[in-house]
Structure formats: structure tokens, C-alpha cells
MARPA-503981 format. One record per residue (C-alpha): x, y, z. Coordinates in steps of 0.2 Angstrom, whole numbers, padded with zeros to 4 digits, always signed. Layout:
! MARPA-503981
XYZ...
END
This chain:
! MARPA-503981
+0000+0000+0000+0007+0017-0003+0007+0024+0014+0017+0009+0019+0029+0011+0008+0031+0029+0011+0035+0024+0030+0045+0008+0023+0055+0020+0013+0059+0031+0030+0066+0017+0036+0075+0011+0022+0083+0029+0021+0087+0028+0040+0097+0013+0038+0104+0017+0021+0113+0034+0029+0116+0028+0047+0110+0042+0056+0113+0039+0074+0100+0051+0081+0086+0042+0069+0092+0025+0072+0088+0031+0091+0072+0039+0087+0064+0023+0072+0069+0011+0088+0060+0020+0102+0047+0033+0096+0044+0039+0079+0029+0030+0071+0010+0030+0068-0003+0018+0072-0007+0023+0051-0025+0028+0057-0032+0010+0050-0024+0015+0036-0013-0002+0036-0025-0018+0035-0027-0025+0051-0014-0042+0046-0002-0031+0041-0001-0028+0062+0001-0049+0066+0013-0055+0078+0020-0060+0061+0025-0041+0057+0044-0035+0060+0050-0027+0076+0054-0012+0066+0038-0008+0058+0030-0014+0075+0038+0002+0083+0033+0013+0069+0016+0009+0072+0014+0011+0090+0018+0028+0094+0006+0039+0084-0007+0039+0096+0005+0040+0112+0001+0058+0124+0017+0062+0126+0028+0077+0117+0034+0066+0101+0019+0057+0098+0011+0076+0096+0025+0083+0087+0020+0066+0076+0002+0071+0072+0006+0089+0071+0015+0086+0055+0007+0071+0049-0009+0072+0038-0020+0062+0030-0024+0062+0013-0041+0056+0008-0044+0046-0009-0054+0034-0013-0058+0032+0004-0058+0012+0009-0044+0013+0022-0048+0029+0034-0061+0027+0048-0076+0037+0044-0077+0042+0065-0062+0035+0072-0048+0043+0061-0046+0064+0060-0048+0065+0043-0061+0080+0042-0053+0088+0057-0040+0088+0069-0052+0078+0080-0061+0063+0075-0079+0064+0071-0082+0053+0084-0076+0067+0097-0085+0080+0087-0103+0073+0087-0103+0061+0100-0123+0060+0100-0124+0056+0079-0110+0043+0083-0120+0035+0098-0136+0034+0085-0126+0027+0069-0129+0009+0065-0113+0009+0057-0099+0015+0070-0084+0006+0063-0086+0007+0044-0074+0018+0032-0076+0033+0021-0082+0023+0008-0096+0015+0015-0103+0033+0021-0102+0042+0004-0102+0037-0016-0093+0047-0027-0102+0058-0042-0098+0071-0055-0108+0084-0042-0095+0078-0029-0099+0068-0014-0117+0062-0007-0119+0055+0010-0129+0043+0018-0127+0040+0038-0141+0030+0045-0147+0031+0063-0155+0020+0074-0171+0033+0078-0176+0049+0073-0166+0063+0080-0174+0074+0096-0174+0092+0094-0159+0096+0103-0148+0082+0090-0154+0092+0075-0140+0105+0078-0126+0093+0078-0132+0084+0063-0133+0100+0051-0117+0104+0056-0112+0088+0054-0118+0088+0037-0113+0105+0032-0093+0099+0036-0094+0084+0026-0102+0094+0010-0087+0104+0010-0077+0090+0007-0069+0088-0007-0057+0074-0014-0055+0066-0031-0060+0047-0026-0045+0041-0035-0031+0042-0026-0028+0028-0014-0030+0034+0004-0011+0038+0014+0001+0048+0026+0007+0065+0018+0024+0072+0029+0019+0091+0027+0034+0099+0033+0043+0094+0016+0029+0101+0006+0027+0086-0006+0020+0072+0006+0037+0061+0005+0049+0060+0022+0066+0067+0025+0077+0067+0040+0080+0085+0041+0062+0090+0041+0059+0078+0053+0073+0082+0064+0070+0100+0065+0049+0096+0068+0052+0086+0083+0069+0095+0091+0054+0109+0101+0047+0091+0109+0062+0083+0110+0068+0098+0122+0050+0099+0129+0055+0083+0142+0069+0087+0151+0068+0075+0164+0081+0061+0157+0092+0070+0146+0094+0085+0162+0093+0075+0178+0098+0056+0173+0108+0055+0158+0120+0071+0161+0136+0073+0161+0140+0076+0177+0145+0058+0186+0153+0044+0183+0143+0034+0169+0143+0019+0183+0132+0033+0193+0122+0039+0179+0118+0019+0175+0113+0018+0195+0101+0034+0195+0094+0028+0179+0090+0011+0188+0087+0022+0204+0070+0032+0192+0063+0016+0184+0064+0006+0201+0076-0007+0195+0090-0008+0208+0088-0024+0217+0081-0021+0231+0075-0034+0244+0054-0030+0238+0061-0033+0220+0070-0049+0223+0055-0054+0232+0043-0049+0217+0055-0059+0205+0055-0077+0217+0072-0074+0225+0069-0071+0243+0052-0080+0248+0058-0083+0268+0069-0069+0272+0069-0053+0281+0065-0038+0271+0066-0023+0283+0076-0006+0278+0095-0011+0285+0093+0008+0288+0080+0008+0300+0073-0010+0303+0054-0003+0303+0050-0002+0285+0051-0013+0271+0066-0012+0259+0060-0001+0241+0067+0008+0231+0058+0024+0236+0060+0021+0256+0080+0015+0257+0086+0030+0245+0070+0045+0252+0059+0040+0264+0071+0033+0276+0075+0042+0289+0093+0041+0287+0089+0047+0269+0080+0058+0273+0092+0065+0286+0105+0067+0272+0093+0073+0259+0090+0088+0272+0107+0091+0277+0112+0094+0261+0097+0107+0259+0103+0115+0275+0117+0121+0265+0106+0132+0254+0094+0136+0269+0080+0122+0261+0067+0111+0269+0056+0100+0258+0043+0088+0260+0046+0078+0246+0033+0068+0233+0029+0051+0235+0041+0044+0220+0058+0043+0215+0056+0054+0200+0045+0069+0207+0058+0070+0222+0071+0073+0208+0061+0083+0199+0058+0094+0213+0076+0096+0219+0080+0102+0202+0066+0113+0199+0069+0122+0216+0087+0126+0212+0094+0142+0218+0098+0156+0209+0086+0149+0193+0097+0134+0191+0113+0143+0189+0121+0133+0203+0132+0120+0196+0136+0110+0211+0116+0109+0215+0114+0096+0202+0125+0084+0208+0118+0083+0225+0104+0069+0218+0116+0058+0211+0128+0059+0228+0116+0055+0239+0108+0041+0229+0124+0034+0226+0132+0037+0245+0116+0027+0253+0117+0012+0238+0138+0010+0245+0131+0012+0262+0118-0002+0261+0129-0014+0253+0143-0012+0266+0129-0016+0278+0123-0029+0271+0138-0037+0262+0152-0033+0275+0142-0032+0290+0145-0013+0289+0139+0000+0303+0129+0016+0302+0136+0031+0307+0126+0046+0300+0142+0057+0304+0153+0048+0292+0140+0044+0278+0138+0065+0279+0156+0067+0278+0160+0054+0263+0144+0061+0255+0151+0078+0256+0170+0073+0251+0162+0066+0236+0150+0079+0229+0166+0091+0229+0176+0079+0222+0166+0075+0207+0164+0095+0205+0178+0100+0206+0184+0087+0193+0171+0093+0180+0174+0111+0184+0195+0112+0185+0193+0130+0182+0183+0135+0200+0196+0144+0209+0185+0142+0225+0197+0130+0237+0192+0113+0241+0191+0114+0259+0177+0128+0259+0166+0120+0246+0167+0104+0260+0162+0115+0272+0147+0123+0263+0144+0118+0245+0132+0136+0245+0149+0146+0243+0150+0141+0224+0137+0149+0221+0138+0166+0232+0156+0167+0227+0152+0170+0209+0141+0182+0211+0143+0192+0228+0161+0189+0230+0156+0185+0247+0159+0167+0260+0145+0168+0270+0130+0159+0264+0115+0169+0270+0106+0175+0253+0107+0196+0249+0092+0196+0239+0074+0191+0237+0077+0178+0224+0063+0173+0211+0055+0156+0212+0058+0142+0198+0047+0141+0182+0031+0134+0187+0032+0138+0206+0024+0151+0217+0035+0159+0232+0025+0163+0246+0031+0176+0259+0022+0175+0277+0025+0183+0292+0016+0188+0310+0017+0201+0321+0011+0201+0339+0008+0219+0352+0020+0216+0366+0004+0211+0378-0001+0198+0367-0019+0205+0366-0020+0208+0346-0009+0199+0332-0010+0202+0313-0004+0191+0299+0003+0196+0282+0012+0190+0266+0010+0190+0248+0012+0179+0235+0023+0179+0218+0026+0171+0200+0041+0166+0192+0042+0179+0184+0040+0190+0200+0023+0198+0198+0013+0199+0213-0002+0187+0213-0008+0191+0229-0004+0198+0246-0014+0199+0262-0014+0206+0278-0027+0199+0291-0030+0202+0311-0026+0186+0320-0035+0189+0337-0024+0187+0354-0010+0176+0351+0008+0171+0355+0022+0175+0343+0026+0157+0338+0008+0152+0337+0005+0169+0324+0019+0165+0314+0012+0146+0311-0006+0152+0306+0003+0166+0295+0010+0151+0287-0006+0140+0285-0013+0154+0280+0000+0157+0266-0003+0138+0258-0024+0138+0259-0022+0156+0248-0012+0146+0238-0024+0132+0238-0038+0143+0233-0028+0150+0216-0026+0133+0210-0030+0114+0210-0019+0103+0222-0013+0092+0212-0004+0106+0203+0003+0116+0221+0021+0118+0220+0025+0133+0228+0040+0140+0240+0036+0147+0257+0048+0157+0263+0046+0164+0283+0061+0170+0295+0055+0160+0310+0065+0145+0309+0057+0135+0324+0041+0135+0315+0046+0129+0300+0058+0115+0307+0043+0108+0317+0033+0107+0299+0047+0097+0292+0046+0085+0307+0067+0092+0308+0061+0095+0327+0046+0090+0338+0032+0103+0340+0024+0105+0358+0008+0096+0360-0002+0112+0362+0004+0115+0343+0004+0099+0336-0014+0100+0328-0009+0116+0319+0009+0109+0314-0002+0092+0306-0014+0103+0295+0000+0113+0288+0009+0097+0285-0004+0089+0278-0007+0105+0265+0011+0103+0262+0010+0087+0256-0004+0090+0244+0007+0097+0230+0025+0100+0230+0030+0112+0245+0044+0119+0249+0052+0126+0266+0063+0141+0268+0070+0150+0282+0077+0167+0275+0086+0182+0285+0072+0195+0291+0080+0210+0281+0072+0198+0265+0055+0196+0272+0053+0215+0275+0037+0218+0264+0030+0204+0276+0034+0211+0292+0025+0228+0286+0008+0218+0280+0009+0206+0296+0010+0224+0307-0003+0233+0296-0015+0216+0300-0015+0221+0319-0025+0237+0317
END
């Protein structure tokens, strides 16, 4: 059929000129399921693993699959191999989609073109037939419904195929295709940024791979696979929890202890998603300074790499924990894999162990000390939320106040609210709770991802369970944990001179 060979001869190009990039791409993405346009046989187990992969990717939601049908169209001809309501032939939608209520009442829901319409010298006529007749309210969308397929106009001749429109003439070449799909290609970050870059040791790279598919073999894997039926499966971290993926290398609280020490350095607390992928994610969207601190992006692969040695030793060598030394090695190797990929960093190795945070406040303030000079803007996609509270020196009246920005640093929002008698401590944790529900309210939870900043540090360590909240405070402490950890939250304590704007909407809350 033609369309076939038309894909047939992309491959046969590919192969013919060795292009590495769409040896890649042929093997794992591009493709298209052909709309029906290839006979069902032609899709038997029988097919070649090749074309099998061609086929399989047109209808796929991610970035190249709709980069593939941005730029592939169909081209109707005799109409026998294009669905008449399952395939976008009229539309960038199927009819199917478009007129959901004629699809529900046709007798004939999985025929082609051809079996709708016969071809005359007036053009097209068309005959759909229903089940009943149509309601009042179904009359609307069958006129428009017939009024699109009378402006269709095709010769009936042709056979029915693929056209490759960037080229112009229908027929497929590398370059066209290349430059099409490069915008998707950089749309999905995730593996070519955060797994596969070149940062580590490829052995490393290999491991985080493993570490974001859930791979690594773990005791719950070995189990799954038959290998360990009557054995022990607890954490050798903690003994409580069963050994995954997720809980060994995050949720642990030795991982977590180290995941937070190293967030110390740049004055973070997180409470981190429920996967290995969104907490990697996450600790590269919220980098410092919009991402322009190098040594940031090699904290991931450090610590996953230092508790994988660390868990072996235990179990291999009867090795022992000792959080000190795992911090120290951890450190000791972060330093030395940056400074090996960044010779040129005149920054000496003994204060980079001591804060990593230097790298970055070196090259722009010239300065040692790691406490931020600036307000600094959140990451793309992420709101930063300012909150602070201010109580009269009685305690008899208390006021709230914040505001709320983009990433681009407009301001969404700011409040300023009376709070009623309270404490200082206990203000400053509803100015916080109050922060995330105004959040909350601007957008759907399962898109939160915002950054609260505060200058009370006590608060905020009690939120990210780094200490234990009085009992009196606890219930406040759970509900702004728990709308923490509907989205992606992040935790900052920042100098007071930074939360300014605040202080002065907390004070003008008190009245």
C-alpha cells in the first residue's frame, strides 16, 4: 500500500545513511498507528519489530507522539482505508469526538469513508443512518455535521495515505523531521537533564537511571522476582519499614536525614513527593539562583549513590551506620566529582566541603557567607509565598501578612489579616497555614508547587518534622503538613531583612 511504503521508505533511508539520532528515534518513538490506514494483518505477531515500533507511537500523549500528528496528515482518496469516525480525517479531532450524539445513534460505527459516501460528477453524497429519529436538541449537531462533510472535497481516486507536510510534497526526509520534533524533544527534560547528564561517573548515571525506573535490586524486587520468599525484608537503615526503592534511597529516615542536610546548605526544607522521580524533579526545579548553581545538580546523584555503597557495606560486610561519616564521605564526594568537572573553579576545596552554598555566592557576591542578599525569584512553574506575623508586646491583638509571587516576580496576591490574641510562635504558624490555603484557593492541588519562605526558623523546622512541635501546637503543625504534602511544597527559612514587605503587611494586619 502506498502509505506503507512511504514509512517503509523512511526506514529504508534511515538505515541506508546511518543516522545515529534516527536509528535512536525509528527504535524507540517515531511511528504512527497509520489511522487504520494499514490492513489489520499487516499488524500480526508476524510483522517485523521495526515496523511494530513505527506503528505504535502515533497515538502515544506524550511530546513526540504530538509533534508526530502535528505534522502528519492524511490524505483522503478513494476512501476504503480511513475510519469514517475514528480517524481525523475532516478535522484535527475525530468525528467521533466532534458529534458524540450522531456517533452514539449510527448503525454503522466502525465502517470507512467509503461506506458513508459514493462518489459523483456533483462531488460527494452521503448517507449515515441512525437507529431513531433525531430529538430536537440532536438536529444542531447533525446540520453541522452535514454541512462539514459537504465541503469535502477529494478526487476518489487516489488511494487513501500519510502526507509528511513539513517537506511540502508528502514524501519524508530526516532533516524535516529532525528539525519538527527538536521543540518536543527539548520539551521533556527529565532524562536528558537530571539522569543522563554529564556530570558523574557513567557507573552513577547507569545507577540513577535504575534508581528512576525502580530497578535496583532491592529486597521487595528480589521478592517480586522469586528470589527471597523466607527472608527478612526490613530497611538495614531503619529496621521498621520494608526495603524499596523509594524508602531505602528517600523516605528513610537516614535518607531523609542526608537529603536535608544537604538542603541546609542552601537554607531548604522540603517535603518531598511520593516517588523517585517527582523527588528529583523537585530538587532540580527548586534550584537556587534559577538553576545557575552547578554543584546543585550533583547533590541527587551523591546521595543516591552514597546510601546504595552504604547499604551494601551493611549488608555485604556487616558494615555499621554512622550518619556522621555517611555525611562526611557524602560531602567529600560531591566536591570531588565537581571539582573534577569544573577544573577552572578557583573556590578551594576545603570551603566548598564545608558549605557547597559558597560556589554559588562566590560568583556572584564575592562573598563566604552563605545567607542570601536578595529576594530571589521562584523556579518556572512555582509560586513563592512570603508570610510573616506580628504580635503587640501584651499579646492582646496579632495580625498576619504575606504576599504571593510568580516566576516571573509579579505579585499574585498579598494579604494582611487580624489574627486575634495570640503568642508570637503560634502567629507566625497560622501566617504560614494561611499562606498555603491562599495558595490552595488559586489553583487545583494536584498542581501546588509553591515555595514558602518565613524568618522563623522554629516554625518551619517543626513542619518538616526536623524537630518536635509542643503538643499544644501539634494540631496546627499536622494541618500545615498535611497541605504541604498535597502538592510540592517547599520550606525556607530566610534572613528577616528579606521578608521586609511581610513584616510591614503582618504589622498593618494588627490594626
Amino acid at each position: 500500500m502506498q502509505n506503507r511504503a512511504l514509512l517503509g521508505r523512511w526506514v529504508w533511508k534511515f538505515s541506508s545513511e546511518r543516522d545515529t539520532f534516527w536509528k535512536k528515534i525509528i527504535c524507540n518513538k517515531i511511528g504512527a498507528n497509520l489511522l487504520d490506514i494499514v490492513p489489520a494483518q499487516q499488524h500480526s505477531r508476524h510483522s517485523s519489530w521495526v515496523w511494530k515500533a513505527i506503528t505504535n507511537s502515533f497515538y502515544k500523549e506524550d511530546n513526540f507522539g504530538m509533534a508526530m500528528r502535528k505534522n502528519l496528515k492524511i490524505h483522503e482518496g478513494d476512501g476504503v482505508a480511513i475510519s469514517f469516525w475514528h480517524d481525523p480525517w475532516l478535522n484535527e479531532s475525530p468525528l467521533q469526538v466532534l458529534y458524540p450524539r450522531i456517533y452514539a445513534l449510527a448503525t454503522n460505527r466502525s465502517g470507512k469513508i467509503a461506506e458513508f459516501g459514493t462518489k459523483s460528477d456533483l462531488g460527494w453524497s452521503w448517507t449515515i443512518e441512525l437507529r431513531r429519529r433525531l430529538f430536537d436538541w440532536e438536529v444542531e449537531q447533525w446540520n453541522h455535521l452535514m454541512s462539514r462533510l459537504q465541503s469535502f472535497k477529494s478526487n476518489g481516486i487516489d488511494q487513501d495515505c500519510l502526507l509528511w507536510m513539513p517537506t511540502g510534497d508528502g514524501m519524508y526526509s530526516i532533516k524535516t523531521a529532525y528539525a519538527a520534533t527538536l521543540d518536543c524533544d527539548k520539551a521533556d527534560l527529565f532524562w536528558k537533564k537530571m539522569v543522563w547528564v554529564d556530570l558523574v561517573p557513567p557507573k552513577v548515571k547507569f545507577f540513577v537511571w535504575q534508581v528512576m525506573r525502580g530497578r535496583i535490586v532491592v529486597k521487595e524486587e528480589l521478592r517480586r522476582r522469586g528470589l527471597l520468599l523466607n527472608c527478612e525484608l526490613l530497611c538495614p537503615f531503619c529496621k521498621v519499614e520494608n526495603e524499596s526503592v523509594f524508602h531505602l534511597l528517600f523516605a528513610c529516615k537516614v535518607a531523609w536525614h542526608l537529603w536535608q542536610r544537604f538542603a541546609n546548605f542552601w537554607g531548604f526544607h522540603f517535603i518531598l513527593p511520593g516517588d523517585a522521580i517527582g523527588a528529583v524533579k523537585l530538587w532540580f526545579e527548586a534550584a537556587p539562583d534559577k538553576g545557575k548553581s552547578f554543584i546543585w545538580c550533583f547533590v541527587p546523584a551523591v546521595i543516591l549513590w552514597s546510601l546504595w555503597l552504604l547499604r551494601n557495606e551493611i549488608i555485604f560486610k556487616d558494615g555499621k551506620l554512622d550518619l556522621s561519616n555517611l555525611f562526611f564521605i557524602s560531602r567529600f564526594r560531591l566536591i570531588t566529582w565537581y571539582k573534577a568537572r569544573r577544573p577552572e573553579v578557583t573556590t578551594p576545596f576545603v570551603d566548598l566541603f564545608a558549605n557547597p552554598a559558597v560556589e554559588m555566592l562566590n560568583r556572584h557576591a564575592g562573598s563566604e557567607h552563605c545567607k542570601p542578599r536578595y529576594w530571589s525569584l521562584p523556579p518556572f512553574g512555582f509560586l513563592k509565598v512570603n508570610v510573616d506575623g506580628a504580635t503587640k508586646r501584651d499579646g492582646t491583638a496579632s495580625g498576619i501578612g504575606g504576599f504571593i509571587r510568580d516566576h516571573a516576580g509579579q505579585k499574585v496576591i498579598s494579604f494582611s489579616e487580624p489574627a486575634g490574641p495570640s503568642t508570637p510562635i503560634l502567629v507566625e504558624l497560622k501566617a504560614i497555614g494561611f499562606g498555603l490555603r491562599l495558595v490552595k484557593s488559586l489553583q487545583s492541588c494536584k498542581n501546588l508547587k509553591v515555595i514558602l519562605e518565613s524568618d522563623s526558623k522554629l516554625p518551619i523546622d517543626w513542619i518538616t518534622r526536623k524537630k518536635r512541635s509542643p503538643s499544644l501546637l501539634e494540631e496546627i503543625v499536622k494541618e500545615i503538613r498535611k497541605l504541604g504534602e498535597e502538592g510540592v511544597c517547599v520550606f525556607k527559612v530566610i534572613p528577616r531583612v528579606l521578608n521586609m514587605e511581610a513584616d510591614r503587611l503582618a504589622k498593618q494586619g494588627i490594626g
